[in-house]
Backbone bond lengths (Angstrom), bond angles and torsions (degrees), N, CA, C in turn:
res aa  C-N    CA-C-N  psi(-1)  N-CA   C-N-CA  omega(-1)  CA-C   N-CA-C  phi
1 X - - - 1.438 - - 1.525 110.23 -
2 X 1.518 115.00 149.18 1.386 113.85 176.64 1.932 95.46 -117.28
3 X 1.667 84.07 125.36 1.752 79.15 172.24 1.532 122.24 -109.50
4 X 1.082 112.76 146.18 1.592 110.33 169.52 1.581 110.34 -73.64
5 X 1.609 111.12 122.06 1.500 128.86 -160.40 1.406 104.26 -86.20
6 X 1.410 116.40 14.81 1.816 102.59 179.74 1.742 89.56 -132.09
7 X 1.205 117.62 -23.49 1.487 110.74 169.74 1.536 125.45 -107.22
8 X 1.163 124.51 -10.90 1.515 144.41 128.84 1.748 85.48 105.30
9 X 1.653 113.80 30.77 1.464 114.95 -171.61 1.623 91.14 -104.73
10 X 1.325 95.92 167.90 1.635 111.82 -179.85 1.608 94.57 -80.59
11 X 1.411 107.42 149.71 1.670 103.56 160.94 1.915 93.52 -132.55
12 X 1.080 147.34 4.89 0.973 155.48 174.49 0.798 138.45 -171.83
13 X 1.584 110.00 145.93 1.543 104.99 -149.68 2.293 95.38 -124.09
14 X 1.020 104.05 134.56 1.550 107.61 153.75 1.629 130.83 -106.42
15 X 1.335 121.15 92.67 1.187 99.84 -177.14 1.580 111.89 -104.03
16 X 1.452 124.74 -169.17 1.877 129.76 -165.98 1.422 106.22 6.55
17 X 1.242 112.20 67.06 1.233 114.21 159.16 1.410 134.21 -81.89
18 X 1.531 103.02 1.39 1.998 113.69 -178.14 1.719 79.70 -170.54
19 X 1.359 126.23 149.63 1.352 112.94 156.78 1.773 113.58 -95.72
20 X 1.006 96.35 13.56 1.950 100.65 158.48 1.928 99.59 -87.88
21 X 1.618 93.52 -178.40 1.403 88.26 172.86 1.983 104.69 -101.37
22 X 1.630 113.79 167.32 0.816 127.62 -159.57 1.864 93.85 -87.60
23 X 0.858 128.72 154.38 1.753 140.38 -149.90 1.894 119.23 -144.97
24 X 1.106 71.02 -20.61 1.860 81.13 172.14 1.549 110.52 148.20
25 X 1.664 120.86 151.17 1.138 127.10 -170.93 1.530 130.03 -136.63
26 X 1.280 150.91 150.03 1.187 161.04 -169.89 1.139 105.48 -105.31
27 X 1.597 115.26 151.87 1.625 111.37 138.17 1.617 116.21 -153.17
28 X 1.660 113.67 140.94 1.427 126.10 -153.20 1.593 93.40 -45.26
29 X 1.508 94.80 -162.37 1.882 104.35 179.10 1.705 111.47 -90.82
30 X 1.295 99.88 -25.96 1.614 96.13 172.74 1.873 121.05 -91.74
31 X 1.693 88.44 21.58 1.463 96.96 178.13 1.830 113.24 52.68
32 X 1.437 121.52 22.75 1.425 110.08 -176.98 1.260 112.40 -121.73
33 X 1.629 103.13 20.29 1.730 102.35 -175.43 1.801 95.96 -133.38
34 X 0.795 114.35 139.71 1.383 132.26 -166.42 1.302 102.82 -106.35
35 X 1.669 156.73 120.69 1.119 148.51 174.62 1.617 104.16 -121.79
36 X 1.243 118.92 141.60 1.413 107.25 -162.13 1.678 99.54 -152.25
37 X 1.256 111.18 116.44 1.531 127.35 -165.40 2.343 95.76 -79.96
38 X 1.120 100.03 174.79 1.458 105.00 170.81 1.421 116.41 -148.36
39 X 1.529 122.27 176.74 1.584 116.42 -178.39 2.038 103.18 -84.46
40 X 1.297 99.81 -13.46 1.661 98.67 -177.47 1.724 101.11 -92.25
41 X 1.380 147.48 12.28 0.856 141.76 179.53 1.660 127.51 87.09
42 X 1.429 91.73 18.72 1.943 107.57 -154.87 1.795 92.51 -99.34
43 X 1.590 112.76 132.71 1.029 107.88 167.69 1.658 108.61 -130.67
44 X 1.636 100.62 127.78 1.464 98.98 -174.61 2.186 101.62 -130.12
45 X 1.460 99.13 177.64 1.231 108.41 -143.90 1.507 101.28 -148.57
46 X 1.723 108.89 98.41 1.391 117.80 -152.78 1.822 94.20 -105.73
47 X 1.298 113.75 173.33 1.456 118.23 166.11 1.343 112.89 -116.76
48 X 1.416 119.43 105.36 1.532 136.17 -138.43 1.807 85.65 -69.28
49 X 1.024 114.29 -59.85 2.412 102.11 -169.89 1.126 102.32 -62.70
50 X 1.396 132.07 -17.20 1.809 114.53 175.03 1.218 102.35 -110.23
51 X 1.301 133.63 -23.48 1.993 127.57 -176.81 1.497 91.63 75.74
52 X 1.611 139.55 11.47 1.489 119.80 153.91 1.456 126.62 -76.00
53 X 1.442 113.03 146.24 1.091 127.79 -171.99 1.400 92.20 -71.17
54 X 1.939 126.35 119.47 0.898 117.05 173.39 1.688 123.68 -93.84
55 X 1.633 105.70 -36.31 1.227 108.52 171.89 1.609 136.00 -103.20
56 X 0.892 130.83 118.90 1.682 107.07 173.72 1.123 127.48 -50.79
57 X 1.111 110.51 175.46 1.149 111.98 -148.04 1.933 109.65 -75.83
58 X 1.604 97.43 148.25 1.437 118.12 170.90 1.255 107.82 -69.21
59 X 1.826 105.01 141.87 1.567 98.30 155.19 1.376 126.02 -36.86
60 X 1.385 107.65 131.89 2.095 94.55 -167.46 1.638 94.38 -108.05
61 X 1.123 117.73 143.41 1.767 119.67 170.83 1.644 108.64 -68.65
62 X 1.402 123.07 -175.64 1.091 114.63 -130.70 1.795 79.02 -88.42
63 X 1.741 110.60 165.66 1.400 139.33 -148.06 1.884 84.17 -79.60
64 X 1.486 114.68 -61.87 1.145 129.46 -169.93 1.701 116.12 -95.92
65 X 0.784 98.60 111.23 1.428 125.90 -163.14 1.483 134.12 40.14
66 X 1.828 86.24 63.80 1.510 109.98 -170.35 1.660 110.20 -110.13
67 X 0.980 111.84 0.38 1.664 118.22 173.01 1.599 101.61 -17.07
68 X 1.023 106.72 124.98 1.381 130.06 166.65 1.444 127.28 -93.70
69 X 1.713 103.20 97.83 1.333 126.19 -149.90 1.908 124.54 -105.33
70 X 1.954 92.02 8.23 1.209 91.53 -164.16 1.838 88.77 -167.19
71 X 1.705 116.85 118.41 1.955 101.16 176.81 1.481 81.80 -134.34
72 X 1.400 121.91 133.33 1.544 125.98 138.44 0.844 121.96 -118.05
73 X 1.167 113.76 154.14 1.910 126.57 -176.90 1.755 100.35 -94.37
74 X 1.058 116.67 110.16 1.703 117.70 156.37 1.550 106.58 -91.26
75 X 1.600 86.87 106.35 1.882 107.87 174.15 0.635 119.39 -40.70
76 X 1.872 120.05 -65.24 1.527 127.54 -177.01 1.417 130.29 -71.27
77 X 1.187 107.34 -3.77 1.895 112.58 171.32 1.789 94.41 -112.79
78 X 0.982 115.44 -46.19 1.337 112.38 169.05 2.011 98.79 95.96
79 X 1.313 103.67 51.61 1.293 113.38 -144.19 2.092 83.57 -134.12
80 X 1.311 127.90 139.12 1.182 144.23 -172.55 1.817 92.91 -111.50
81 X 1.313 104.21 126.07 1.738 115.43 179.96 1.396 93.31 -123.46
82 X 1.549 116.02 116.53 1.844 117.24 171.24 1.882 94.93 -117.22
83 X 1.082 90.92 167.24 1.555 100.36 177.98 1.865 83.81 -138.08
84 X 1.760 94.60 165.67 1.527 89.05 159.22 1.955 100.10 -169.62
85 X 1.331 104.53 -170.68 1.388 114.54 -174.61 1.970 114.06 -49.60
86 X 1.152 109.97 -35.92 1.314 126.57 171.53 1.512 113.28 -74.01
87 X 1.568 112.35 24.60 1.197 98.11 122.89 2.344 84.65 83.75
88 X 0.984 121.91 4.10 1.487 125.15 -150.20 1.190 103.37 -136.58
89 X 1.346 126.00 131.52 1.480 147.04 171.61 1.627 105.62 -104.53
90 X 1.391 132.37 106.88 1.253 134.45 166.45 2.225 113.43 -106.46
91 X 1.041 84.82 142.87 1.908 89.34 170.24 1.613 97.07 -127.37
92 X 1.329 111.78 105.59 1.430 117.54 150.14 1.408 129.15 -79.25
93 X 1.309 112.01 147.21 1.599 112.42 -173.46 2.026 96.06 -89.21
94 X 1.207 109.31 129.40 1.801 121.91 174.41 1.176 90.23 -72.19
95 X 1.299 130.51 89.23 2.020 136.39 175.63 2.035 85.88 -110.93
96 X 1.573 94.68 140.75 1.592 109.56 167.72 1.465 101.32 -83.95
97 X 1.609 128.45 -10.72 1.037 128.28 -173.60 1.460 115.98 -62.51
98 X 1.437 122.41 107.40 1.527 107.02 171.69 1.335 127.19 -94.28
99 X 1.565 82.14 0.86 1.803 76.67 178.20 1.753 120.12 -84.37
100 X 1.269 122.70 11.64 1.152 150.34 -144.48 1.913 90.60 -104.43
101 X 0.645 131.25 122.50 1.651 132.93 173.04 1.218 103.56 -103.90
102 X 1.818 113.78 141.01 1.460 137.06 -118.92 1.545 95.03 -84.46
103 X 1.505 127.67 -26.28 1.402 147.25 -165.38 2.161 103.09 -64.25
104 X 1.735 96.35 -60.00 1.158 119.71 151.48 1.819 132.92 -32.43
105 X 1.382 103.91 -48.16 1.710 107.92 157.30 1.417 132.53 -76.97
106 X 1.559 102.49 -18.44 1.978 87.85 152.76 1.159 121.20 -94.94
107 X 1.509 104.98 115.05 1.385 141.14 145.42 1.841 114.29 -14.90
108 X 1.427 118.97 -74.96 0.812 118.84 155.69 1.791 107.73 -160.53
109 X 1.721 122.07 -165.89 1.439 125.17 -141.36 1.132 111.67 -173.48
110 X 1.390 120.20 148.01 1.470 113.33 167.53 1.226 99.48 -134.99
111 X 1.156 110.51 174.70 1.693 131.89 -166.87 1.429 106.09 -137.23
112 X 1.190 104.78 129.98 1.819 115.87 -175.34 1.322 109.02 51.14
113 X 1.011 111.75 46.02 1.610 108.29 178.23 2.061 107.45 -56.00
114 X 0.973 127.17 -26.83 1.583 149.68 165.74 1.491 105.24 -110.06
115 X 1.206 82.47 161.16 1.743 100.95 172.47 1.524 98.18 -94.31
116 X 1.132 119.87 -41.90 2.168 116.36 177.66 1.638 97.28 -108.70
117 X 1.563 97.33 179.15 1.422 101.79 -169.86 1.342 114.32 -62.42
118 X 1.124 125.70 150.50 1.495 141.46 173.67 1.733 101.05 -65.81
119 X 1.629 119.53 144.16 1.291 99.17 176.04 1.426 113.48 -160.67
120 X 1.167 117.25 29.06 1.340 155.60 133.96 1.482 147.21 -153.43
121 X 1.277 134.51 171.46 1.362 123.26 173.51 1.708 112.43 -153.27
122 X 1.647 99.08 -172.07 1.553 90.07 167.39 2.056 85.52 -177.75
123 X 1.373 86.44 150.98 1.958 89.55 -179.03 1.688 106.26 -123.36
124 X 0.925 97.58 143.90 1.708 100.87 -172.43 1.776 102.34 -127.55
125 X 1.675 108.95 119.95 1.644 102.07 -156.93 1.856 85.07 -97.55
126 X 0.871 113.69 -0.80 1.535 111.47 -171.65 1.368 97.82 -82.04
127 X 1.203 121.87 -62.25 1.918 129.41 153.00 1.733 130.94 -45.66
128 X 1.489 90.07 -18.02 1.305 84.24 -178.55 1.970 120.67 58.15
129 X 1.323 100.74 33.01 1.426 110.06 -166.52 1.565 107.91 -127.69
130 X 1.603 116.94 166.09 1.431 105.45 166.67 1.438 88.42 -141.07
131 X 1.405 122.17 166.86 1.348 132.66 -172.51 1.437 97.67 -131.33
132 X 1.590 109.54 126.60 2.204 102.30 161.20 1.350 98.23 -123.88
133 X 1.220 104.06 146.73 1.456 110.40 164.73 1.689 115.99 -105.31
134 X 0.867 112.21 148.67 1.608 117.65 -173.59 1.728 103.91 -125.70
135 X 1.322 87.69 158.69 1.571 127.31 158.55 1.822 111.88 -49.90
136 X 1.236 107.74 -31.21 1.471 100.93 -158.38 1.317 78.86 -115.58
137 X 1.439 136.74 78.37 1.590 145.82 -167.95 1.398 132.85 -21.51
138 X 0.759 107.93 56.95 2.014 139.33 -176.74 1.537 99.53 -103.50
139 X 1.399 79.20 160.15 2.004 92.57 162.06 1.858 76.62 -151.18
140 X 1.442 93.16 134.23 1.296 105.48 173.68 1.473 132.83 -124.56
141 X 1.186 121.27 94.01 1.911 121.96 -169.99 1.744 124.06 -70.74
142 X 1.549 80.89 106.89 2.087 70.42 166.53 1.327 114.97 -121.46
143 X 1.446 118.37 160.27 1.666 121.01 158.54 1.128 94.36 -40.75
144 X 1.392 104.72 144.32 1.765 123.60 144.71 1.239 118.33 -82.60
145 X 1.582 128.94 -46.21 1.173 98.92 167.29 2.070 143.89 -55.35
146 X 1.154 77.70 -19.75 2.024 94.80 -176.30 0.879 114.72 -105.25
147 X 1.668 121.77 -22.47 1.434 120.77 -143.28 1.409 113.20 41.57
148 X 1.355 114.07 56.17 1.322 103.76 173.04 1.619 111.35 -75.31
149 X 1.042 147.06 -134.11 1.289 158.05 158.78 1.832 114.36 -139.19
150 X 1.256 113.19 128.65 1.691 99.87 -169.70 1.109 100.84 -131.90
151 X 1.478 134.48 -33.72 1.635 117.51 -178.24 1.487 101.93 -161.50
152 X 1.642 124.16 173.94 1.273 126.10 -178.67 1.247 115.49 -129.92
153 X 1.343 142.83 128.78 1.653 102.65 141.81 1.232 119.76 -115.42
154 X 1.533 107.51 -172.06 1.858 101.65 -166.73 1.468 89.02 -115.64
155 X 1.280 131.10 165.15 1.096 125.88 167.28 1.785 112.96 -125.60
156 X 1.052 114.14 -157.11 1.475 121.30 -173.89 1.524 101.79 -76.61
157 X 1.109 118.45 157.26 1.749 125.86 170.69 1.844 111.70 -33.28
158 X 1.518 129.29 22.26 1.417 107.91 -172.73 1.665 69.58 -130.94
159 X 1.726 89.85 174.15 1.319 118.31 177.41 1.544 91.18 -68.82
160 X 1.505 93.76 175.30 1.878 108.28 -179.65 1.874 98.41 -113.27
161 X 1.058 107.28 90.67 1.632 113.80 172.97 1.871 125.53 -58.74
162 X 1.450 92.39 -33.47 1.642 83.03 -175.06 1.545 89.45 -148.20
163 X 1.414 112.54 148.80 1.345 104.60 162.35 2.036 104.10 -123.80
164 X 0.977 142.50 -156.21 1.311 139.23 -153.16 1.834 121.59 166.24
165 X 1.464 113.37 75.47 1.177 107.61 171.90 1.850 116.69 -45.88
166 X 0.899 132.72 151.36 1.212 127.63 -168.69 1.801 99.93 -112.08
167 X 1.320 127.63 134.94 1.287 116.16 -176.13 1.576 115.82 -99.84
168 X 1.273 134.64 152.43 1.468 115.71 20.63 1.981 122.60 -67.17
169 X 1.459 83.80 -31.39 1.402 111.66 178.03 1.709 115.91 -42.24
């Protein structure tokens, strides 16, 4: 649902938008694109004043235990970053192109970025950084442009639930 924030009423509604449940969500810089992660690994990409499905579908991470646990929008490349349970960091390019097949829109990816599922994140374009937190109690930093890998930490015996670039930074 999209609510109006001074009358606390719904003004839009999304419904069966994945028949998994929905897992976490994005939205572009002009706030008119809706990106919406799922528990099957499906990431789709609505147009928030009409509720149409604008894009087909994104490369989706894997079907079985690919929950999609983490979507940011990078404004200035105009580029969609999801993380998910599989353990996988993808950057898709936001192309209107549909003739483009979904394999074709990641940009680039990592693989096992954790040893357990990934299960949050956050991207900071001022840093040029992305943060995941995992299951296997890390917080782990890479370039965004390379995905390089740059630093870790470990944390106490629990999973890492949220991580949080701090701004301006």
């Amino acid at each position: 649902m999209v609510w109006n924030a001074r009358n606390g009423k719904p003004i839009r509604v999304f419904k069966n938008c994945f028949e998994s449940d929905i897992t976490c969500m994005a939205l572009d810089k002009s706030h008119r694109k809706l990106i919406l992660g799922s528990s099957r690994g499906e990431i789709k990409v609505f147009d928030v004043l009409s509720g149409v499905w604008i894009r087909p579908y994104l490369e989706s991470h894997a079907e079985e235990n690919g929950e999609i646990s983490f979507i940011a929008y990078a404004n200035e490349d105009q580029n969609i970053i999801t993380a998910a349970w599989d353990k996988t960091i993808k950057i898709h390019r936001d192309d209107r192109n549909d003739q483009l097949e979904p394999k074709k829109l990641v940009m680039r990816g990592l693989r096992k970025a954790h040893s357990k599922d990934i299960s949050c994140g956050d991207y900071s374009h001022n840093l040029g950084l992305i943060a995941t937190g995992g299951r296997d109690n890390k917080v782990r930093i890479w370039e965004y442009e390379k995905m390089k890998f740059i630093d870790e930490i470990t944390c106490n015996s629990n999973e890492v639930a949220i991580v949080k670039f701090l701004n301006p930074f």
